[in-house]
C-alpha positions in Angstrom: -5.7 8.6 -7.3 -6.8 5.9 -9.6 -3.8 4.0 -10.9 -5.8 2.6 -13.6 -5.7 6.1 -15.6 -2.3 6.9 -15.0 0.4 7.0 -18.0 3.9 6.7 -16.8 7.3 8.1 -18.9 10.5 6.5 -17.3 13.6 8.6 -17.5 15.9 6.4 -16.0 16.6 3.6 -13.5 19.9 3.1 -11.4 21.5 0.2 -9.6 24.2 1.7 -7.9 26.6 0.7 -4.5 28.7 3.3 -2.3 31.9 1.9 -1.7 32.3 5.3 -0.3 31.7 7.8 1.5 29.3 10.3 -0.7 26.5 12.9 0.1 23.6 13.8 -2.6 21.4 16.3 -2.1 19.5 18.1 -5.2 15.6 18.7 -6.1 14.1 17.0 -8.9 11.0 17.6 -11.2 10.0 14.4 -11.5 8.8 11.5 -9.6 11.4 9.0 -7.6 11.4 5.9 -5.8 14.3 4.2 -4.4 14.6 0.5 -2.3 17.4 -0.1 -0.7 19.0 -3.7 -0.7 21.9 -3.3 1.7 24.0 -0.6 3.9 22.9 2.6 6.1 22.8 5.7 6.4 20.4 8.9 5.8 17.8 10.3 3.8 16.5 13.3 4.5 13.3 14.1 2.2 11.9 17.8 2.5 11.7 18.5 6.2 12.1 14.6 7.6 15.3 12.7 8.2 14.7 8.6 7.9 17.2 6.2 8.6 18.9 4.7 5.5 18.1 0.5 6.0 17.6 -2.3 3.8 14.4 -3.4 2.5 13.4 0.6 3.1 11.9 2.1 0.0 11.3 5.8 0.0 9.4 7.7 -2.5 10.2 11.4 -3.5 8.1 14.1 -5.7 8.9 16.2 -7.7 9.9 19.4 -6.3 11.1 18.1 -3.4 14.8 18.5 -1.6 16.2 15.4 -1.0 19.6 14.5 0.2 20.9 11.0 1.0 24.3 10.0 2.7 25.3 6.6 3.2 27.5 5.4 6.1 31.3 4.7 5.4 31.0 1.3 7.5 28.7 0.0 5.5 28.1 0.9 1.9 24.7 1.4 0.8 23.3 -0.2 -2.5 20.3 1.6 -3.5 17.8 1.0 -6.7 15.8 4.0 -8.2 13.4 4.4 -10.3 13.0 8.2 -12.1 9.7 8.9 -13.9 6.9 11.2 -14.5 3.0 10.4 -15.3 0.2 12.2 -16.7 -4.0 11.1 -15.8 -5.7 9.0 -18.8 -8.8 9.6 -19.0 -11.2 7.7 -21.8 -14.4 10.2 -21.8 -16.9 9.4 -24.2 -15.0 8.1 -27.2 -11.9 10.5 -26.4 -8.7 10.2 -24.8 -7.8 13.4 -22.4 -5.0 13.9 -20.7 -5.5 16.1 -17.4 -3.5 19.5 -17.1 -2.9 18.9 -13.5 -0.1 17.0 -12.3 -1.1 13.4 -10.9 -0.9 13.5 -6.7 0.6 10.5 -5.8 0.5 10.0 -2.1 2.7 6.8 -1.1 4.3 7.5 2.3 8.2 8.9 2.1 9.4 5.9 3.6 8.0 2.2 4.5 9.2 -0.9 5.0 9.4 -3.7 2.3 11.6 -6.0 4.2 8.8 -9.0 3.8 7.3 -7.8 0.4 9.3 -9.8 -1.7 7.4 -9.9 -4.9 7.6 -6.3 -4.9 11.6 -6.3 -4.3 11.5 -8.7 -7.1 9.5 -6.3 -9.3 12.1 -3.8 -8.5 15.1 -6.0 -9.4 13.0 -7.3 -12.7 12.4 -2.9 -13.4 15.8 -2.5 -13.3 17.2 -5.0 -14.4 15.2 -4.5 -17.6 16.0 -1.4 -18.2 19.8 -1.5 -18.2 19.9 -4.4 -20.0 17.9 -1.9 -23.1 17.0 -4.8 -25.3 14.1 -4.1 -28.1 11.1 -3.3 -26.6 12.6 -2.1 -22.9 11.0 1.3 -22.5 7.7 -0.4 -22.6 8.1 -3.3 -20.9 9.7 -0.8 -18.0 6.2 0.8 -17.7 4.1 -2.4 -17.2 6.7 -3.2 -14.5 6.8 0.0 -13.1 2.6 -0.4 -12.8 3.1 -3.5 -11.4 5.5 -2.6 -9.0 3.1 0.0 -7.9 0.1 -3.0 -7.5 2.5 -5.0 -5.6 3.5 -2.7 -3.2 -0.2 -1.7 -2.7 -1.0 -5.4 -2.4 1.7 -5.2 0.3 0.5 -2.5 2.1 -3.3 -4.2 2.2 -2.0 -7.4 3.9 0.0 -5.4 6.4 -3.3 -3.7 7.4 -5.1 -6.9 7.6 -7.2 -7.6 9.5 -8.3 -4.0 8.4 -12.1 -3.9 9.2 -12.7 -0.9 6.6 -11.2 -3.1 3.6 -12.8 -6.3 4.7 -16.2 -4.4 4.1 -14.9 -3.2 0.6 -14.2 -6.6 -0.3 -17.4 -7.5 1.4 -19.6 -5.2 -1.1 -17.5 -5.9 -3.8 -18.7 -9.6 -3.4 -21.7 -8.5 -3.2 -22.1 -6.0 -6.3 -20.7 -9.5 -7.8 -23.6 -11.6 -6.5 -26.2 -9.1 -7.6 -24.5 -8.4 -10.8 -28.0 -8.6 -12.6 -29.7 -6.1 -10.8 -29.2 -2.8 -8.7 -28.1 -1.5 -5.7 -28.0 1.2 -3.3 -25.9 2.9 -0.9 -28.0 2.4 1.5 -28.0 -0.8 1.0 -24.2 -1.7 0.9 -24.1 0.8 4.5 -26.7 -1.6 5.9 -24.3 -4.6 4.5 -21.1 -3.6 6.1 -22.7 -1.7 9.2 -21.1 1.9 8.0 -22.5 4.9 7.8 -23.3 6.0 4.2 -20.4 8.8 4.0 -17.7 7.1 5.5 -18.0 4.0 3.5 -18.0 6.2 0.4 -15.2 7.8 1.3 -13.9 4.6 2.3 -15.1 2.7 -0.8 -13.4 5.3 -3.2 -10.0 6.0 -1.6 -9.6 1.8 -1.8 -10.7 1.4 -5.1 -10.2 4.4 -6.9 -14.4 4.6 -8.1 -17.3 5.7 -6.7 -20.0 2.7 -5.2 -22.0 3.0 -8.2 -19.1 4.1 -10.5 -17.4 0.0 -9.6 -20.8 -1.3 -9.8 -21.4 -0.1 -13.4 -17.9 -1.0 -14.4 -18.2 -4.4 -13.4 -21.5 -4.6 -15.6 -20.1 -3.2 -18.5 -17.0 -5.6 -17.9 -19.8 -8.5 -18.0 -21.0 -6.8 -21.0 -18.1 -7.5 -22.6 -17.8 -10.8 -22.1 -21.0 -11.7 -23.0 -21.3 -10.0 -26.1 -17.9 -12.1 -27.6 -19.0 -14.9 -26.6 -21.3 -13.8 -30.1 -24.7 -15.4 -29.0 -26.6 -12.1 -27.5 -28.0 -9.6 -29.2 -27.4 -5.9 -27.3 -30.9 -5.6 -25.6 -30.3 -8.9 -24.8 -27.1 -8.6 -22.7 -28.5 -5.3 -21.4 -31.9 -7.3 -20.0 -29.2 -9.9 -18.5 -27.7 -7.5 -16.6 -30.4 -5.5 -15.4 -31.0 -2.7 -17.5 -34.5 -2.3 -18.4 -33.6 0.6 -21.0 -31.3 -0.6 -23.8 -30.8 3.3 -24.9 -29.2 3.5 -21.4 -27.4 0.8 -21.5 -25.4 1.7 -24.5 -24.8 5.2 -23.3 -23.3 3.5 -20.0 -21.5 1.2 -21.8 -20.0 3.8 -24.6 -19.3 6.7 -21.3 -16.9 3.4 -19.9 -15.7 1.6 -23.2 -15.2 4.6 -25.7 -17.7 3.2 -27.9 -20.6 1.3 -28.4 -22.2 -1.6 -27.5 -22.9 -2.7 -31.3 -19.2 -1.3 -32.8 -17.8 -3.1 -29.6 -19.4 -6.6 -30.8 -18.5 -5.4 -34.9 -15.0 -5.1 -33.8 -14.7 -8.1 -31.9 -16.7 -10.6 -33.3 -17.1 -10.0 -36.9 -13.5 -8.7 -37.0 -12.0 -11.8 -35.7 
């Protein structure tokens, strides 16, 4: 799942601490995560019992049974975050939302004990939320997305050194490097020493794109900055960056940008 073209609706957040004794169990239809910042106890999520420890967060779905029960020696404080998202997708000029439900697939439970910044995010979610001054609901979903970033960055250094995402960063250099021209995927295989399949398999489920899907996002993204610097003409920036056709340069930049390459430069130059 590409995070980039999800849409989050929060229902609620909680800060809460057992001073007693108390079992939960219920099914939701929504999405939950919940870090816990002291205490034991249980958590039993579908089939699989986890031990209730701090600096655990576990993530729920929606349909699934969950019951939690923390221990009366020591009372659990727990933070949760309730929300449900939808899949953005821009597609040539329009917004769509997708009918399916978005898969998230974070792991039921995992240790944040080191990742402070995104304990910190948590806190900062929270906190922001029940303290409901103008303008909370949406700073509560830029926080929520960047909880999600910082717990992915977490997850990344905890892997390290992971050979597979080494190589992505590797290519990624790379597509940087030869931002001007083309490349293949046989060529970025050859680069990193995998075989074509697995690095695209690879390659997407790190990213969230496609090899050449990245590659012509960072070009358009180079576009972009070019053209407001104001001092390019479109076939211009399109010949900078490789594309001998200027016709398909402006459909590749409208299919990624929503419009085109001239109405991008009206909008942001002229209209400044």
């Amino acid at each position: 799942m590409n995070i980039n073209q999800l849409f989050f609706h929060i229902h609620y957040c909680n800060m809460r601490k057992w001073e007693h004794p108390r079992h939960i169990a219920r099914t939701l239809t929504h999405h939950t995560l919940l870090l816990v910042t002291e205490g034991s106890g249980s958590i039993t999520i579908g089939d699989k019992n986890h031990a209730l420890q701090s600096g655990m967060l576990y993530y729920v779905g929606p349909g699934t049974f969950h019951s939690l029960e923390p221990h009366s020696s020591q009372p659990a404080g727990v933070l949760t975050v309730h929300f449900s998202c939808s899949r953005v997708i821009l597609n040539d000029g329009r917004w769509e939302i997708a009918e399916e439900e978005p898969a998230l697939h974070p792991a039921p439970a995992q240790s944040l004990k080191d990742a402070y910044a995104a304990q910190d995010m948590f806190h900062k979610l929270v906190e922001c939320w029940n303290a409901k001054l103008p303008g909370y609901e949406f700073m509560s979903k830029i926080l929520l997305q960047q909880l999600f970033v910082a717990i992915a960055q977490h997850l990344k250094k905890q892997r390290q050194p992971d050979a597979a995402s080494l190589k992505v960063d590797k290519i990624i250099q790379h597509m940087h490097d030869k931002i001007d021209g083309k490349i293949t995927l046989g060529e970025m295989s050859e680069l990193v020493r995998l075989s074509p399949a697995y690095l695209s398999r690879t390659f997407k489920e790190t990213t969230g794109y496609s090899l050449i899907e990245f590659f012509n996002k960072l070009k358009i993204d180079k576009a972009k900055e070019l053209l407001v610097e104001g001092e390019r003409k479109v076939k211009e920036v399109a010949r900078e960056l490789g594309y001998a056709d200027e016709f398909y340069f402006s459909r590749m930049f409208k299919k990624i940008e929503g419009v085109s390459p001239s109405e991008f430069y009206s909008k942001n130059v002229h209209d400044i």
